[in-house]
N, C-alpha and C positions, 0 to 999 in steps of 0.2 A: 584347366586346359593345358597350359605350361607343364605340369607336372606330366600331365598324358604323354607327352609327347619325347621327352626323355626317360621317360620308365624302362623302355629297351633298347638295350644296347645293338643298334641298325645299320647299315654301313648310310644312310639317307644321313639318321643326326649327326655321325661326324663327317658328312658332305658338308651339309647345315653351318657345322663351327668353321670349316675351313674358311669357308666362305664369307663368314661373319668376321675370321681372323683377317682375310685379305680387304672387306671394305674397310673395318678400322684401322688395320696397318694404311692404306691408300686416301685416307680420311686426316690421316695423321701427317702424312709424307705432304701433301698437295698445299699445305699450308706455305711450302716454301720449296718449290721445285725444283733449283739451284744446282743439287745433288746431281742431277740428271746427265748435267756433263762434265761428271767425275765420273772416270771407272772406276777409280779406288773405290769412292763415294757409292755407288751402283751396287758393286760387290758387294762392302759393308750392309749395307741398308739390304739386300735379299740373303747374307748369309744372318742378320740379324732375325728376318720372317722366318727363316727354315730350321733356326735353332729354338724359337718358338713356340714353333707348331711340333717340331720332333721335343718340347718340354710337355706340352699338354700332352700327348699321346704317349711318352713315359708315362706323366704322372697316374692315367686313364690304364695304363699297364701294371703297373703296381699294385694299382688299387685293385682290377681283377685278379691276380695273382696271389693276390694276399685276403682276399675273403674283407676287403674293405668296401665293397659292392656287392651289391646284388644284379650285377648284369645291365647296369643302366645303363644311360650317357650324360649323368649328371656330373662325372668329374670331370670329363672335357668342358661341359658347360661351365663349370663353375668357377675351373683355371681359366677360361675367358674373359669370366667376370672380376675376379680380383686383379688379374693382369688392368683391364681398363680402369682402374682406378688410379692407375701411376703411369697415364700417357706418354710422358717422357722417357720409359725404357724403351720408345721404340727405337732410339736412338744411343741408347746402351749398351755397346756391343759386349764388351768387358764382365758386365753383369748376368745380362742374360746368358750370355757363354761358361760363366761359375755356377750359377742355379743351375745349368743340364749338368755340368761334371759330377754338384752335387745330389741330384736324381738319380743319376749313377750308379753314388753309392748308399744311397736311401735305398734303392732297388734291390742291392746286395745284401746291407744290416737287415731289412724287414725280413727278405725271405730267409736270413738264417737260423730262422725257428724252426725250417725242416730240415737240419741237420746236416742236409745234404751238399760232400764240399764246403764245407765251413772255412776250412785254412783257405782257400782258394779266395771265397767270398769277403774273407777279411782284409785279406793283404789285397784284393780290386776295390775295396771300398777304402780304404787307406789310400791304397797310391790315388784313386780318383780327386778325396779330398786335398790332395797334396796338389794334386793339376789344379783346381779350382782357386785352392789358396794363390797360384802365381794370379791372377785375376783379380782375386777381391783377399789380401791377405788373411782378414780376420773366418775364414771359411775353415781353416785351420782352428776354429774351436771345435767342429765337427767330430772331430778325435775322440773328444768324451764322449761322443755317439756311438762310435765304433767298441768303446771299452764297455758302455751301457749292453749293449747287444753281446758281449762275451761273459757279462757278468750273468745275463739273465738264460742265455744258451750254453754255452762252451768253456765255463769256467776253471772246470779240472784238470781241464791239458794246459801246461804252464805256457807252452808251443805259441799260444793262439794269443798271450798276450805280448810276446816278444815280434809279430808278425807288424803291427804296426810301427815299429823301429826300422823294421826291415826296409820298410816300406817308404821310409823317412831317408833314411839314406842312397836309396835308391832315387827317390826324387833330387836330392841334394846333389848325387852324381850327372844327373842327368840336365840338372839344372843351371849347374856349372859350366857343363860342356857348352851350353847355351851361350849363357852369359859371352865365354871366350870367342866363342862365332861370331856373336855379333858385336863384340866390344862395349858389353854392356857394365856400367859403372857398380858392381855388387854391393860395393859399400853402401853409394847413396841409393840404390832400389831396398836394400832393406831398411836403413834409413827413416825412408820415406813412409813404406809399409806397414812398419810396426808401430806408426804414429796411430794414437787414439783423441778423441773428442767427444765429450760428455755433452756440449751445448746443442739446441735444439732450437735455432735463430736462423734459418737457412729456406726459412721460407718470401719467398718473392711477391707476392700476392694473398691474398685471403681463402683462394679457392685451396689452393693447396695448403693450407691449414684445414681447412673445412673437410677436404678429400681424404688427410690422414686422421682426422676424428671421427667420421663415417667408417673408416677402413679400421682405425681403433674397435669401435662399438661393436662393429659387424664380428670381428674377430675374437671379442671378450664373447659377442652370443656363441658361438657355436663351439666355443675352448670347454664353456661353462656347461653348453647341452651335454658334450661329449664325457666333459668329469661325472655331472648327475645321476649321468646312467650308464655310469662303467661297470655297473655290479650286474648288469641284467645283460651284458655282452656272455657269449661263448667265453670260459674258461680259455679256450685254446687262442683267442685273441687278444686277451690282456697285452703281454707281453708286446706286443704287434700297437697296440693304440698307445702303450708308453713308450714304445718310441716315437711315435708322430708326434705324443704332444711333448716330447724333450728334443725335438727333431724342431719344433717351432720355437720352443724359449728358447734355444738356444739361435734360432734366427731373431729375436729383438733383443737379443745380448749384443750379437752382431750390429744392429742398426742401432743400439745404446752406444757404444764405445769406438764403431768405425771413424774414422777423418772424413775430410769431402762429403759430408753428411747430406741426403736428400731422402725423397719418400720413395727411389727407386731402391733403395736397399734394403726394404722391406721385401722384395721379391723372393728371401729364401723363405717366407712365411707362409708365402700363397700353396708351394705343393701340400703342407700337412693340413692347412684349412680349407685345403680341398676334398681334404681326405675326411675330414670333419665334418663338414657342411654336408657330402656325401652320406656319411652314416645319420645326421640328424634328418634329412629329409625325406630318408629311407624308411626309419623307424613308425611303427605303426602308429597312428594319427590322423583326426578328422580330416578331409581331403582340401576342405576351407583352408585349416590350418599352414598346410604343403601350401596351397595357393599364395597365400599372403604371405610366408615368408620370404619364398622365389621372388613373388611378384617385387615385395620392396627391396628386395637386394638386388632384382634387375634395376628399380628405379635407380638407386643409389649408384652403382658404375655408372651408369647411362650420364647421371649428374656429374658423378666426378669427372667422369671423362672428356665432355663437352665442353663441360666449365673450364677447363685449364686448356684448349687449344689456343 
């Protein structure tokens, strides 16, 4: 029945997420109302919903755009649900604001397998990663993503590998100018930044261990369905699914070696294992099957998410 109902892409089911996005965000917030008479506070907390909801409906963009759907609403659905596993980015402005820069340029590496504008598409998903990186520095391993995508598209114009340089020092300038505006310390923000941490001791509770070994497992099935049956994909999509899933390890490289370590920074994992979960539920299969995977991967947010309020 679940399955029925996301099958086609409706403007009704992304009413459905919106709406689903506004009771959990509201579910989330009511815990401690405080906020309410902060404007700063106010702002934050609705420009964090609307960067959100503008991440699902990139990700739900790409994925049509790039023949990673079949016309459904499973990837709005699905970025729902991995989001509710890590309840505490609702309150992540920092994070959730680096995962859309880098949608951005996931949006531009994917589609430059049609050739089209390619120097353009490189140096916007470059400078984007570079936005992102002032956010969450380690976002900035995204660069071998962009080199990935030149190796497997546009390799013979030497042009297109000197563009992310470009692209680098344009940031750097830009960056600068910053810093001097606001009197900000460059030494110790980078400092700070480039600090890494291998420990994995930052858990507060048991749920949120629990929450990232469900969000583990869940993640390993659908990494695992996708490699299986990568031979039985369109020739013309390869290229296109090895960047999602080098677009994902390289998101728990990022949460291996980030500082301030939590399970919200697994957030750059959720767009490609939406894009995953998308093509496994898609593919032809007893209709039981579709059911009971959905079904327990809704149980499983539903838990995670509840359990850590």
């Amino acid at each position: 029945m679940i399955t029925s109902v996301f099958r086609k892409s409706t403007p009704l089911n992304f009413t459905l997420i919106v709406i689903l996005i506004l009771v959990f965000f509201s579910i989330y917030q009511i815990r401690d109302v405080s906020w309410v008479n902060s404007t700063p506070l106010i702002i934050k907390k609705v420009g964090i919903l609307a960067v959100v909801i503008g991440s699902v409906f990139m990700t739900n963009f790409i994925c049509k755009k790039n023949d990673l759907s079949k016309d459904s609403s499973y990837p709005v659905l699905f970025y729902l649900l991995f989001f509710l596993f890590f309840p505490s980015l609702w309150d992540n402005f920092n994070l959730v604001l680096a995962n859309l820069f880098v949608l951005l340029a996931l949006r531009r590496l994917i589609s430059l397998h049609s050739l089209k504008a390619s120097k353009e598409k490189i140096f916007d998903a470059s400078l984007w990663i570079f936005v992102a990186a002032l956010f969450q520095f380690w976002c900035i391993l995204y660069l071998a993503l962009v080199f990935i995508s030149i190796m497997f598209h546009v390799a013979r114009d030497y042009r297109n590998w000197l563009l992310p340089f470009i692209a680098m020092f344009a940031s750097i300038i830009l960056f600068f100018v910053f810093a001097i505006l606001s009197d900000l310390d460059v030494a110790a923000y980078i400092d700070k930044s480039v600090a890494t941490s291998f420990s994995i001791d930052y858990f507060t509770n048991n749920y949120q261990n629990a929450a990232l070994s469900i969000y583990a497992t869940v993640a390993m099935f659908f990494v695992i369905s996708v490699v299986t049956t990568f031979s039985s994909k369109p020739s013309s999509t390869h290229a296109t699914y090895k960047k999602v899933i080098a677009s994902f390890f390289i998101a728990v490289v990022i949460f291996v070696i980030a500082p301030n370590k939590s399970n919200d920074l697994l957030i750059f994992t959720m767009a490609p294992l939406t894009m995953m979960a998308t093509n496994h539920i898609e593919i032809p299969q007893l209709k039981i099957k579709q059911e009971l995977v959905l079904g327990v991967f809704i149980a499983c947010s539903l838990f995670a998410f509840f359990s850590q309020l």
